[in-house]
PDB file of N, CA, C and O in Angstrom:
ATOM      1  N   UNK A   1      78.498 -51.914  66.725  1.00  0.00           N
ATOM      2  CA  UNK A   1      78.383 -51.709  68.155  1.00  0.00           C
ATOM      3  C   UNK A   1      78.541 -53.044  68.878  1.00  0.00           C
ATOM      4  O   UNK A   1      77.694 -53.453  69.672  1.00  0.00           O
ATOM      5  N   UNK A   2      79.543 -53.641  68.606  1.00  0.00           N
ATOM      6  CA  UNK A   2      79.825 -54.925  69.682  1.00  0.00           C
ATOM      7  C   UNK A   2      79.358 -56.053  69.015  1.00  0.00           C
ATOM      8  O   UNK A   2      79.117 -57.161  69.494  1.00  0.00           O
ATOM      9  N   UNK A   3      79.234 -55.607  67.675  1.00  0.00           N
ATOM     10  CA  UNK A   3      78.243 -57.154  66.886  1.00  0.00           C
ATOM     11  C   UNK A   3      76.700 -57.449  67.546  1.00  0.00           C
ATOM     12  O   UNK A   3      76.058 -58.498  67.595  1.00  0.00           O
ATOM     13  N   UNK A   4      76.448 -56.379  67.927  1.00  0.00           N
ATOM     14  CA  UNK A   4      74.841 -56.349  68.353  1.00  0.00           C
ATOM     15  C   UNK A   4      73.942 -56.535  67.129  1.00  0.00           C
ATOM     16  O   UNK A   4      74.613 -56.164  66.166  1.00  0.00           O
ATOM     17  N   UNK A   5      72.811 -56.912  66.745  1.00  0.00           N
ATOM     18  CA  UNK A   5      71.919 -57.156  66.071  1.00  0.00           C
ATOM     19  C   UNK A   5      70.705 -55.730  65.764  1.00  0.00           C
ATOM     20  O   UNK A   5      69.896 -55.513  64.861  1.00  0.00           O
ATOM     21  N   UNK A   6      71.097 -54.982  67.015  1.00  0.00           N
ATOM     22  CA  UNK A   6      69.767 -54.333  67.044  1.00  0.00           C
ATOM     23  C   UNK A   6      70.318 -52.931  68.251  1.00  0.00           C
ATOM     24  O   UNK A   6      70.645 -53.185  69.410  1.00  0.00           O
ATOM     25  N   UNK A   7      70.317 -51.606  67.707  1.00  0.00           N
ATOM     26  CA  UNK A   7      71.063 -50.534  68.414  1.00  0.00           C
ATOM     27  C   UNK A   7      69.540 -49.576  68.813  1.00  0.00           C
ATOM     28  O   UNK A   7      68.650 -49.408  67.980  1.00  0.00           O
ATOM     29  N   UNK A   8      69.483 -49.007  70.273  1.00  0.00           N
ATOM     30  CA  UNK A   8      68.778 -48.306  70.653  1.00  0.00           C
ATOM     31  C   UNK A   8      68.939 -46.703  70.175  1.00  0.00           C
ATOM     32  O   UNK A   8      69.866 -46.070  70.681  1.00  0.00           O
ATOM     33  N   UNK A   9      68.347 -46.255  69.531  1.00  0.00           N
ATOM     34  CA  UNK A   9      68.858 -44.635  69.282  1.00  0.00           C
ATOM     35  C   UNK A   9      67.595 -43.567  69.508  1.00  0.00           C
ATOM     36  O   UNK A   9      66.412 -43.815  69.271  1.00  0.00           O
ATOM     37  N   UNK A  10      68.050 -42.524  69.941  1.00  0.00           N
ATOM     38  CA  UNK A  10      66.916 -41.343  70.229  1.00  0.00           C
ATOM     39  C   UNK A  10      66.665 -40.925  68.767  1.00  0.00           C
ATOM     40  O   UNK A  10      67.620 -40.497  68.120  1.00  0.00           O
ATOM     41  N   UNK A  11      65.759 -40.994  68.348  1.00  0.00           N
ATOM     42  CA  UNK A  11      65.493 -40.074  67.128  1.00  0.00           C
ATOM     43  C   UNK A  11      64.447 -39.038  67.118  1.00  0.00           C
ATOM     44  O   UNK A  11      64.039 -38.478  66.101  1.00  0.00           O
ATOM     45  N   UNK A  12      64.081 -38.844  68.201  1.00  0.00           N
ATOM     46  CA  UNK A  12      63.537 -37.096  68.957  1.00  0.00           C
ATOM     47  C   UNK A  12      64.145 -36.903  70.090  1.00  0.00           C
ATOM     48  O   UNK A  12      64.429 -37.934  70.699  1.00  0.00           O
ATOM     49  N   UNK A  13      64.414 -35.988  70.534  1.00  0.00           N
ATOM     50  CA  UNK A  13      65.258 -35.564  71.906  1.00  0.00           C
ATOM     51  C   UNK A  13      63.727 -35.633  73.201  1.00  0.00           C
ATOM     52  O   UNK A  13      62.758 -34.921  72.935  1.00  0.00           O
ATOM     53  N   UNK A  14      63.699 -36.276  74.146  1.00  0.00           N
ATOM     54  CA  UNK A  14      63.555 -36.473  75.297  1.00  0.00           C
ATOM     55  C   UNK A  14      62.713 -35.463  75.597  1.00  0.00           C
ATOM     56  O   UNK A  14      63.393 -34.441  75.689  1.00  0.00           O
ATOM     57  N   UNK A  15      61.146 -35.150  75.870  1.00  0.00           N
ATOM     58  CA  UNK A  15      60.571 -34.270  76.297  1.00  0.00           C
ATOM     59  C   UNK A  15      60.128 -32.863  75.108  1.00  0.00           C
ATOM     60  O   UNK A  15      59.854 -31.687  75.347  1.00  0.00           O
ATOM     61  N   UNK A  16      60.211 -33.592  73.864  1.00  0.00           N
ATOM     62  CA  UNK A  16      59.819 -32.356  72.932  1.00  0.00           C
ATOM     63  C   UNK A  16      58.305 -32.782  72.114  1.00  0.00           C
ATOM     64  O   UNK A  16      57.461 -32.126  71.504  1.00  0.00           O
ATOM     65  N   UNK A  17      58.467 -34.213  72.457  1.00  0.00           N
ATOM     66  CA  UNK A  17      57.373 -34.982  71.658  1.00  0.00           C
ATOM     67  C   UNK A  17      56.208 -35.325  72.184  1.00  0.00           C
ATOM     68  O   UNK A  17      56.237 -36.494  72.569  1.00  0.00           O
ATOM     69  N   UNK A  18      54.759 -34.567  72.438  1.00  0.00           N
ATOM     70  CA  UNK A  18      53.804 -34.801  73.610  1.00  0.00           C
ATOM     71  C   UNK A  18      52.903 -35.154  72.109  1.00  0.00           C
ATOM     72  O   UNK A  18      53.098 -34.820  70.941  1.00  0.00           O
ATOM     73  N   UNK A  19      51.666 -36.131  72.892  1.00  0.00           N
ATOM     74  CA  UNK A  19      50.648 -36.249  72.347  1.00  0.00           C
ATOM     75  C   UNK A  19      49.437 -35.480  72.756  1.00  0.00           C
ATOM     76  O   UNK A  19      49.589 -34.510  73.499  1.00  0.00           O
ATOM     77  N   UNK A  20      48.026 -35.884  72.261  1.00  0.00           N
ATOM     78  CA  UNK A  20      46.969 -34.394  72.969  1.00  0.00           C
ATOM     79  C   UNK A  20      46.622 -34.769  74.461  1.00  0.00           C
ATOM     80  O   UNK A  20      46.589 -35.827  75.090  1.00  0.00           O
ATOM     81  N   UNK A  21      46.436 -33.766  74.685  1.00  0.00           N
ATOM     82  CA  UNK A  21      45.694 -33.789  75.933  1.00  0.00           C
ATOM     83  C   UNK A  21      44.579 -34.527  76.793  1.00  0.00           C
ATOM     84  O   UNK A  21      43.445 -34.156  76.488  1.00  0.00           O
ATOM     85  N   UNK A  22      44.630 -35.371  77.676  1.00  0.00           N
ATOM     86  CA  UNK A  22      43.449 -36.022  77.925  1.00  0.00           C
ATOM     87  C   UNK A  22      43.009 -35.579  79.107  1.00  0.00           C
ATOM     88  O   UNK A  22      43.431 -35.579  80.263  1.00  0.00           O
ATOM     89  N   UNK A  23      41.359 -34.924  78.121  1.00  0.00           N
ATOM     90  CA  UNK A  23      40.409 -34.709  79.120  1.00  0.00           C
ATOM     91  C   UNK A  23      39.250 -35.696  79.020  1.00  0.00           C
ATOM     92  O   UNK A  23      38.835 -35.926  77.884  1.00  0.00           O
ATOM     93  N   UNK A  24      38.525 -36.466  80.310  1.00  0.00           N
ATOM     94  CA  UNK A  24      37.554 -36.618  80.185  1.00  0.00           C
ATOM     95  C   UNK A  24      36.437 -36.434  81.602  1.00  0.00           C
ATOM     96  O   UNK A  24      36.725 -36.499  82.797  1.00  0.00           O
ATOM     97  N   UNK A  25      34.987 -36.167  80.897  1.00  0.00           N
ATOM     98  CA  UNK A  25      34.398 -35.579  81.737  1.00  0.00           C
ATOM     99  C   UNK A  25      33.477 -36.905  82.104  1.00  0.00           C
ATOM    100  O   UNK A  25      33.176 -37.682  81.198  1.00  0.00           O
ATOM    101  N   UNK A  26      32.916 -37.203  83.855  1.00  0.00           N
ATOM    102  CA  UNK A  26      32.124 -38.447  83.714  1.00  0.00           C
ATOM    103  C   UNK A  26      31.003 -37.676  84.187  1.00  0.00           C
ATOM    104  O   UNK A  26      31.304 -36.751  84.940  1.00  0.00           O
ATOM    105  N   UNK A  27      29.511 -37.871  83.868  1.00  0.00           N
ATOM    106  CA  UNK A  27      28.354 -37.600  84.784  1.00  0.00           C
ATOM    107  C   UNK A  27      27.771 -38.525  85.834  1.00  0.00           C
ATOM    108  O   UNK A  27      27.460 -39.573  85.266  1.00  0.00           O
ATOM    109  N   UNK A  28      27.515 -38.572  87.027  1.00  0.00           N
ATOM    110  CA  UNK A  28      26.889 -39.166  87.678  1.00  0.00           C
ATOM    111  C   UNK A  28      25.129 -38.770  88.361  1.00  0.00           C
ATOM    112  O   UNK A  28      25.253 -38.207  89.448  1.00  0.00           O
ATOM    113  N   UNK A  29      24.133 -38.889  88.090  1.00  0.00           N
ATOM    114  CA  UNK A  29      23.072 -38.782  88.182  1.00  0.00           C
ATOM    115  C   UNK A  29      22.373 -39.851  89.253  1.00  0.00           C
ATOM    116  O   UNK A  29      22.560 -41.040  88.997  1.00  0.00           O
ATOM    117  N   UNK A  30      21.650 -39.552  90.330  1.00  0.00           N
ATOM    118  CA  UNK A  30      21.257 -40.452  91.292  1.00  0.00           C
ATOM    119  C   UNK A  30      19.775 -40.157  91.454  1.00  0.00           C
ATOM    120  O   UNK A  30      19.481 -39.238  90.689  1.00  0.00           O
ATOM    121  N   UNK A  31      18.589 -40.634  92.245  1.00  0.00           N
ATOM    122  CA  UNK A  31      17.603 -40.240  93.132  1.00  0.00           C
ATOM    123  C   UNK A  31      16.983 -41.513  94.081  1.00  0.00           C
ATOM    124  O   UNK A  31      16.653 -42.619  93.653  1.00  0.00           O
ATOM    125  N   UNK A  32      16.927 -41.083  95.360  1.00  0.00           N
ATOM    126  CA  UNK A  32      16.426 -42.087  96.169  1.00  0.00           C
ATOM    127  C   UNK A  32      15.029 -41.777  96.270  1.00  0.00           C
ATOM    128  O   UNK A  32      14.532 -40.651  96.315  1.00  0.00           O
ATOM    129  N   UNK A  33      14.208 -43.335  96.315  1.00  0.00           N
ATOM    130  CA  UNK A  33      13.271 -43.084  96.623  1.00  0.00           C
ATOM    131  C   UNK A  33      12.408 -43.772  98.120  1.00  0.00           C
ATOM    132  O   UNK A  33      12.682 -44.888  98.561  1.00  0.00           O
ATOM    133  N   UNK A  34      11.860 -43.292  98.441  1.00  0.00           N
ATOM    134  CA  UNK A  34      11.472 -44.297 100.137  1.00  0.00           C
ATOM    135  C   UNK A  34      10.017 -44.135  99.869  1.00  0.00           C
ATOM    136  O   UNK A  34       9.416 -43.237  99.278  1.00  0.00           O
ATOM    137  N   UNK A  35       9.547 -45.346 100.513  1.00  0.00           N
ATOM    138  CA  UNK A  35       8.362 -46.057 100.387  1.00  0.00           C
ATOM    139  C   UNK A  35       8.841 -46.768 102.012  1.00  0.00           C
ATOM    140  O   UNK A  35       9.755 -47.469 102.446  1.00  0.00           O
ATOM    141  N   UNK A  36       7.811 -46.207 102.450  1.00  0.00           N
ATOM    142  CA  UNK A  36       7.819 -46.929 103.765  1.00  0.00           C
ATOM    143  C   UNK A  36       9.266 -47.405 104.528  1.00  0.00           C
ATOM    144  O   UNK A  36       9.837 -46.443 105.042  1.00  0.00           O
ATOM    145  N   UNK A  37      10.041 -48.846 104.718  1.00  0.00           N
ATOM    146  CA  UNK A  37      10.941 -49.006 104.987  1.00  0.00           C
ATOM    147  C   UNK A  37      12.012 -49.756 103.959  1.00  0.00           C
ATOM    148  O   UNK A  37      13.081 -50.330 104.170  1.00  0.00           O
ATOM    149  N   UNK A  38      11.447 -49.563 103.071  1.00  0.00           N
ATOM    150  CA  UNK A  38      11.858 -50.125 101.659  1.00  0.00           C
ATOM    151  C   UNK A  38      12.370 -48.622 100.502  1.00  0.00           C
ATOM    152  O   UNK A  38      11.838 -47.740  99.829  1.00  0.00           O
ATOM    153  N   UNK A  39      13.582 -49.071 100.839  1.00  0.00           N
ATOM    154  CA  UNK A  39      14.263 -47.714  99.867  1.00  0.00           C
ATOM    155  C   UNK A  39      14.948 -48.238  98.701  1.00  0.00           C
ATOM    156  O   UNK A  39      15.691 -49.192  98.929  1.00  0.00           O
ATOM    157  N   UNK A  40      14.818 -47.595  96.815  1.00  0.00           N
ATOM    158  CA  UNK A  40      15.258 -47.660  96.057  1.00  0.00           C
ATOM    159  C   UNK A  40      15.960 -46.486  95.547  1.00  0.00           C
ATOM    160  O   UNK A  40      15.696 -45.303  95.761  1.00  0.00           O
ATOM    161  N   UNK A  41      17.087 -47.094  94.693  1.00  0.00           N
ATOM    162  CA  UNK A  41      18.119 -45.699  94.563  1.00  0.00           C
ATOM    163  C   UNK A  41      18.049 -45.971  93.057  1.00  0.00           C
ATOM    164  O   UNK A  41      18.491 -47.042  92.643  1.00  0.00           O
ATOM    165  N   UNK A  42      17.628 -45.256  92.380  1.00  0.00           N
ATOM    166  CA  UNK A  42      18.162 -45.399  90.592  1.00  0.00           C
ATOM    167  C   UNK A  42      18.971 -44.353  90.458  1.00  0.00           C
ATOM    168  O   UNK A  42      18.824 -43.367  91.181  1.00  0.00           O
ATOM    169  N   UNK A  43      19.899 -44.418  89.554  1.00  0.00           N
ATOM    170  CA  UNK A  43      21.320 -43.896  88.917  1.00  0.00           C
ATOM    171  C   UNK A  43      21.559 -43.883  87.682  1.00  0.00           C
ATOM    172  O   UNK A  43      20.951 -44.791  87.115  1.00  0.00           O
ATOM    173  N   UNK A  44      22.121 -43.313  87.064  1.00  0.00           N
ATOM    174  CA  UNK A  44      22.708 -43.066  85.446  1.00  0.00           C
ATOM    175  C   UNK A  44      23.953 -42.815  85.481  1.00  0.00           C
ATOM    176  O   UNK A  44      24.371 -41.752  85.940  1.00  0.00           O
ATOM    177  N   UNK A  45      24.491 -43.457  85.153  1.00  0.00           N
ATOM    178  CA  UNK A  45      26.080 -42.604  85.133  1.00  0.00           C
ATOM    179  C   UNK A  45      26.644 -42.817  83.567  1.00  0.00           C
ATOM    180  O   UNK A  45      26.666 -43.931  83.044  1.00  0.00           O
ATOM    181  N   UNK A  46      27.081 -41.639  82.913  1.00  0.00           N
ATOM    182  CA  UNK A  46      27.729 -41.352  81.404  1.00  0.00           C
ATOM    183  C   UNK A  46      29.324 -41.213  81.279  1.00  0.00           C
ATOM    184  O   UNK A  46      29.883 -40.274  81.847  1.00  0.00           O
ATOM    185  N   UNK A  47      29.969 -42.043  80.620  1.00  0.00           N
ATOM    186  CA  UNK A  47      31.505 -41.862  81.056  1.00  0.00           C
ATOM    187  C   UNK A  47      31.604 -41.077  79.511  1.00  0.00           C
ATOM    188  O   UNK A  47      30.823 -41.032  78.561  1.00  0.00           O
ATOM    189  N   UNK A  48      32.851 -40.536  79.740  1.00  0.00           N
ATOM    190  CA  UNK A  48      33.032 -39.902  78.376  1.00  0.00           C
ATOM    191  C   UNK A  48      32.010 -38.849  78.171  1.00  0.00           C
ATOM    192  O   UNK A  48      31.676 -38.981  76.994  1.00  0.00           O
ATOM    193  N   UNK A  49      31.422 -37.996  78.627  1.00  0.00           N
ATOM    194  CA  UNK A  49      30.450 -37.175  78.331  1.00  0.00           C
ATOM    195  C   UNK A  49      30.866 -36.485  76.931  1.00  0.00           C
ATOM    196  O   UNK A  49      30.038 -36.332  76.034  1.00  0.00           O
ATOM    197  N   UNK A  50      32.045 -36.131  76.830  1.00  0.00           N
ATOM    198  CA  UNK A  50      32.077 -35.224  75.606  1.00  0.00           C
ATOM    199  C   UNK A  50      32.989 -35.750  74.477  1.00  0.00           C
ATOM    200  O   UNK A  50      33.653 -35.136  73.642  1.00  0.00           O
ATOM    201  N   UNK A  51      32.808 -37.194  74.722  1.00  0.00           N
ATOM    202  CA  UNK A  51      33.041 -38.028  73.563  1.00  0.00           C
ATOM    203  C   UNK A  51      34.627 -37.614  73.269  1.00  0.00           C
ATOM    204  O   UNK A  51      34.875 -37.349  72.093  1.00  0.00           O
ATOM    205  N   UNK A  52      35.549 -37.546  74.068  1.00  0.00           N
ATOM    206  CA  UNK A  52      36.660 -37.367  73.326  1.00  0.00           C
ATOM    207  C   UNK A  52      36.750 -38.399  72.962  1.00  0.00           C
ATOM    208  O   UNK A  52      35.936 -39.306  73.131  1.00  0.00           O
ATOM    209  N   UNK A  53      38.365 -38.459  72.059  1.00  0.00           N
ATOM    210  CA  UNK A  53      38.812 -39.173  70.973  1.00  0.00           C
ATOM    211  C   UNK A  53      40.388 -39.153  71.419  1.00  0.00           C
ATOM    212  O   UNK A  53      41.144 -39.341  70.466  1.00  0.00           O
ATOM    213  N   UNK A  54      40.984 -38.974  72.597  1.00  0.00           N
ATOM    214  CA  UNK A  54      42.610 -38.367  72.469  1.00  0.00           C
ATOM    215  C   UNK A  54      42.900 -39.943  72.186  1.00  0.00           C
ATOM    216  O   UNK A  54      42.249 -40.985  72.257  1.00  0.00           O
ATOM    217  N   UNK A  55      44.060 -39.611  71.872  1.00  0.00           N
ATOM    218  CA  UNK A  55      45.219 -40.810  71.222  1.00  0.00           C
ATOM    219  C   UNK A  55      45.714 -41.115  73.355  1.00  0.00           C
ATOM    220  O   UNK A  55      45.497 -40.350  74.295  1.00  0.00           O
ATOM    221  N   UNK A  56      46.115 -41.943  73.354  1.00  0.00           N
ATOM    222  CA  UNK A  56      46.573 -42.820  74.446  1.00  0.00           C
ATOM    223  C   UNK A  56      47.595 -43.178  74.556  1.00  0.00           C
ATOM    224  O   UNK A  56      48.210 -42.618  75.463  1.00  0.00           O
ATOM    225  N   UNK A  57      48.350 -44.223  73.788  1.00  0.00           N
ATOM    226  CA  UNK A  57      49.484 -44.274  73.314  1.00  0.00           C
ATOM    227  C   UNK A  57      49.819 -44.653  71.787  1.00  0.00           C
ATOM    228  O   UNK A  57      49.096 -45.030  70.866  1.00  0.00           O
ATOM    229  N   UNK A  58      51.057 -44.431  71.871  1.00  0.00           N
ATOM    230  CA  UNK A  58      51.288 -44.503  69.954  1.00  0.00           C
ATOM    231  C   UNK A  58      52.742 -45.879  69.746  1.00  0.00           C
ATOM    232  O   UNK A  58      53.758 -46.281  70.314  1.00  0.00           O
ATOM    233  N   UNK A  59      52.088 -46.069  68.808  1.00  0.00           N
ATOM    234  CA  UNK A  59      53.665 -46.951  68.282  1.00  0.00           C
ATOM    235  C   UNK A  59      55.218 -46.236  68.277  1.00  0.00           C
ATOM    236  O   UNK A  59      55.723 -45.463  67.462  1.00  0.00           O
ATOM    237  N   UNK A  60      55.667 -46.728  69.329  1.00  0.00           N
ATOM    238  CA  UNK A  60      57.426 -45.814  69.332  1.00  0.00           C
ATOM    239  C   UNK A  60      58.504 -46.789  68.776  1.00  0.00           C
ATOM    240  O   UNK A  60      59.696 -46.536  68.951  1.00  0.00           O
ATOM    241  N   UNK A  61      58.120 -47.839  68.145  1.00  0.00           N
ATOM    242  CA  UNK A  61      59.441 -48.462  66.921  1.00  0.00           C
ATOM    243  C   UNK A  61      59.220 -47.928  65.731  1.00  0.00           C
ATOM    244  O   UNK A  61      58.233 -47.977  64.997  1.00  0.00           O
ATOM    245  N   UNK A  62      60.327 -47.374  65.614  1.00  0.00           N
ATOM    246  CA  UNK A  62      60.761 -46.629  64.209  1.00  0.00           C
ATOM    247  C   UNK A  62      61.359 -48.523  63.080  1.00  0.00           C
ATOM    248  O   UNK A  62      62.015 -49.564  63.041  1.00  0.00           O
ATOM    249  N   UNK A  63      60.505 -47.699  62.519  1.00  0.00           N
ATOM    250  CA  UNK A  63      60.936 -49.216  61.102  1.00  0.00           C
ATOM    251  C   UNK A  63      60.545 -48.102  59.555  1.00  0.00           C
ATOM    252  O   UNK A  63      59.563 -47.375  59.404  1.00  0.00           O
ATOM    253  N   UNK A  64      61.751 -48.340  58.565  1.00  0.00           N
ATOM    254  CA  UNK A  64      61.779 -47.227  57.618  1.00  0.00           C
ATOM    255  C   UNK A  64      60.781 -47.325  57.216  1.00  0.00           C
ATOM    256  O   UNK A  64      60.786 -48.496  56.838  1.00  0.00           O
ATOM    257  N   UNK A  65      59.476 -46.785  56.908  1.00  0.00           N
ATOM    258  CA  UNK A  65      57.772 -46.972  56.070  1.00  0.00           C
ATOM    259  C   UNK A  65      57.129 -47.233  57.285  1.00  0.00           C
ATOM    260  O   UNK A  65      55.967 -46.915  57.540  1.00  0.00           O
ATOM    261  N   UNK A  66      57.865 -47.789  57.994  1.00  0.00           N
ATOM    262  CA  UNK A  66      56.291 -48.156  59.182  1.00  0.00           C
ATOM    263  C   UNK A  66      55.382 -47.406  59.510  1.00  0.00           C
ATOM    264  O   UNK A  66      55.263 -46.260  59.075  1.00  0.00           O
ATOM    265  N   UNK A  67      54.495 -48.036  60.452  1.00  0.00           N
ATOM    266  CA  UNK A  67      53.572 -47.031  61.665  1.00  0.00           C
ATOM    267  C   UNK A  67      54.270 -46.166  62.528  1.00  0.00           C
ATOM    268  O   UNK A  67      53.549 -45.655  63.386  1.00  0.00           O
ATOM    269  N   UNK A  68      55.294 -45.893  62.553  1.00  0.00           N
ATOM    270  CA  UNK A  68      56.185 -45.088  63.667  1.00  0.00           C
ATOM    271  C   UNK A  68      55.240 -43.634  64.178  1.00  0.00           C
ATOM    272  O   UNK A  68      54.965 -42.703  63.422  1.00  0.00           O
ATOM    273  N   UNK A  69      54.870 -43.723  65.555  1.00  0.00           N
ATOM    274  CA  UNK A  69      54.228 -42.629  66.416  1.00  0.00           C
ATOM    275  C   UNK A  69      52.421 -42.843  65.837  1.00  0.00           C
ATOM    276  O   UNK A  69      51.484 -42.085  66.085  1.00  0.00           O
ATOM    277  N   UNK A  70      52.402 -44.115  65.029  1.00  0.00           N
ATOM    278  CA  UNK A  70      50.326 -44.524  64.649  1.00  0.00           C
ATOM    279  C   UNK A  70      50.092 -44.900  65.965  1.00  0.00           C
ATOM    280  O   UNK A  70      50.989 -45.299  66.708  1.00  0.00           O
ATOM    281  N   UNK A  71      48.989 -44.798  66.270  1.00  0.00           N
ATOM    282  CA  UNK A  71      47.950 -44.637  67.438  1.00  0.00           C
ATOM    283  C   UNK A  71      47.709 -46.312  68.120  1.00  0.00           C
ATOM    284  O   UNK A  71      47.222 -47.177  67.391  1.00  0.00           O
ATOM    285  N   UNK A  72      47.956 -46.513  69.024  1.00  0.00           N
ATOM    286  CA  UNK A  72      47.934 -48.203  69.242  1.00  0.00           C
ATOM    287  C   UNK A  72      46.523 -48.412  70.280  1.00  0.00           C
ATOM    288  O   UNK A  72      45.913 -49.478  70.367  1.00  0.00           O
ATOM    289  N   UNK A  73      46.167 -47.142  71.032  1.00  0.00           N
ATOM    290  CA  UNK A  73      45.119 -46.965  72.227  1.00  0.00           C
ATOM    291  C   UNK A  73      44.587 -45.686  72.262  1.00  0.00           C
ATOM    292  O   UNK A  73      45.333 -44.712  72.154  1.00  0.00           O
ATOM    293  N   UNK A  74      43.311 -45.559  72.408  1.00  0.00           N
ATOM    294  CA  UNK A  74      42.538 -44.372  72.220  1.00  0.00           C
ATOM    295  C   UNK A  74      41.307 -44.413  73.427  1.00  0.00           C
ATOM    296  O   UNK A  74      40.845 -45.488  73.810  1.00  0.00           O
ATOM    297  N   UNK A  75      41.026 -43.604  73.757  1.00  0.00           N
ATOM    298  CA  UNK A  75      40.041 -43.274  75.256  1.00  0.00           C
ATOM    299  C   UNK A  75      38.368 -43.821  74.636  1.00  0.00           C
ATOM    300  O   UNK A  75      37.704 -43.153  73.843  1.00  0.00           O
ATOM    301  N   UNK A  76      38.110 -44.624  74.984  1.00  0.00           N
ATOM    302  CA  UNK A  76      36.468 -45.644  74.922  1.00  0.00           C
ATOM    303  C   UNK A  76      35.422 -44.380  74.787  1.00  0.00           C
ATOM    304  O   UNK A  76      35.371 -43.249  75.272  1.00  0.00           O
ATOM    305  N   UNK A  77      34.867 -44.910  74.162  1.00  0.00           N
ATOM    306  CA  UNK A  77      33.530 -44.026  73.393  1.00  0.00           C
ATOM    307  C   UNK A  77      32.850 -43.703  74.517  1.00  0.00           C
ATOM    308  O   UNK A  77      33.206 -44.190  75.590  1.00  0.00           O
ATOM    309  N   UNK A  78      31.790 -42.849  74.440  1.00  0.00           N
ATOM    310  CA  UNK A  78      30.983 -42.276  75.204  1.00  0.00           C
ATOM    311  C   UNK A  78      29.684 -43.441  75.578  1.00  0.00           C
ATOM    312  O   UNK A  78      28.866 -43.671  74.688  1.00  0.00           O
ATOM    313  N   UNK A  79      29.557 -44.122  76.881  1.00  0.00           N
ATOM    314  CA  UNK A  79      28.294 -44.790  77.114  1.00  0.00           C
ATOM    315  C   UNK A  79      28.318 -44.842  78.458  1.00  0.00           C
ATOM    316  O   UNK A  79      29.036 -44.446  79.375  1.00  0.00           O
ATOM    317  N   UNK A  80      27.387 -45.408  78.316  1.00  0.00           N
ATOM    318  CA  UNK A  80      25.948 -45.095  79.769  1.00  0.00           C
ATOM    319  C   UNK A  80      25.700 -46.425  80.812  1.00  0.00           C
ATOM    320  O   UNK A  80      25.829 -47.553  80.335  1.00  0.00           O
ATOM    321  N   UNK A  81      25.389 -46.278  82.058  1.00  0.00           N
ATOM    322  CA  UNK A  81      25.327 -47.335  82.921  1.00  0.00           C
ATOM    323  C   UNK A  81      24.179 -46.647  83.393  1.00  0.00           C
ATOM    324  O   UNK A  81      24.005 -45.429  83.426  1.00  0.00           O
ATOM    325  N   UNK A  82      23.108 -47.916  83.901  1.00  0.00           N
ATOM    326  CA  UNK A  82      21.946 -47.339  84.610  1.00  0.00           C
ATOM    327  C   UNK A  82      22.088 -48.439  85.366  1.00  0.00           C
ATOM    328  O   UNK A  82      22.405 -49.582  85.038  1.00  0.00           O
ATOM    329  N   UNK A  83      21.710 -47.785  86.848  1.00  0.00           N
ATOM    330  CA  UNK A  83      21.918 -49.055  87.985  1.00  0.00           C
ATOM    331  C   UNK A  83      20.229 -48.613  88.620  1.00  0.00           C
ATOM    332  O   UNK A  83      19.496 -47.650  88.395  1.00  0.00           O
ATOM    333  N   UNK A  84      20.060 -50.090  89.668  1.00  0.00           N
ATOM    334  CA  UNK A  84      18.994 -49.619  90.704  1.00  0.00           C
ATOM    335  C   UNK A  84      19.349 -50.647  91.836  1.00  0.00           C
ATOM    336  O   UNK A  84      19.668 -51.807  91.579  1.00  0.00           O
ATOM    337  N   UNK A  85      19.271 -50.139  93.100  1.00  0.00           N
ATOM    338  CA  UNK A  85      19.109 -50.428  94.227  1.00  0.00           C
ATOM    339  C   UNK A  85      18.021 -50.821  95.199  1.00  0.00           C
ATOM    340  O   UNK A  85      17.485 -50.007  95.950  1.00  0.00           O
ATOM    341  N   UNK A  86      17.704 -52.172  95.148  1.00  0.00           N
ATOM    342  CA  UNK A  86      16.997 -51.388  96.562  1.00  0.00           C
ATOM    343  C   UNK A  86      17.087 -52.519  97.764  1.00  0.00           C
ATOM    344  O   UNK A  86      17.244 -53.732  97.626  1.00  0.00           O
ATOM    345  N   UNK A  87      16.917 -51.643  99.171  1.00  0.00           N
ATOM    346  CA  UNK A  87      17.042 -52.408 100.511  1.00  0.00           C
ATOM    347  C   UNK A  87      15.814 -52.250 100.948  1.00  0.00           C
ATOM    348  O   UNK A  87      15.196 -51.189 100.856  1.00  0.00           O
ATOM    349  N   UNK A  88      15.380 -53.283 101.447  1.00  0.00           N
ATOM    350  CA  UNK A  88      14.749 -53.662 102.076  1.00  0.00           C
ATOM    351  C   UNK A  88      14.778 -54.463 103.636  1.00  0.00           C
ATOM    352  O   UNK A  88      13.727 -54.827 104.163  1.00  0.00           O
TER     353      UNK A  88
END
């Protein structure tokens, strides 16, 4: 091909090749509390509630034996933030 080193080729056709589905669910949990003119807000918030696992993106260089379509990024584990506020 022109004495090129290195040729681009489709080796799945365009739109047949999906990975899973990404769902994720976040919780957010709040309560204010007032004390006179002094208000505090505590919060929880859970990302990932149901712990998925989907694949993200995958390796798309084909090399004969390689990793071709192995998993390079995957959606962050399930954890927790606790905040507090307060104005005064």
């Amino acid at each position: 091909m022109g004495g090129a080193p290195n040729v681009t080729a489709n080796i799945v056709e365009p739109g047949v090749l999906y990975g899973d589905r990404v769902n994720e669910v976040d919780l957010r949990v709040g309560k204010i509390f007032k004390m006179g003119r002094t208000r505090a807000t505590v919060g929880v918030d859970i990302y990932n509630l149901l712990n998925s696992a989907a694949i993200l993106s995958y390796n798309q260089a084909f090399i004969a034996g390689g990793a071709w379509l192995g998993p390079t990024s995957e959606m962050s584990a399930r954890f927790a933030k606790l905040s507090l506020q307060l104005d005064f």
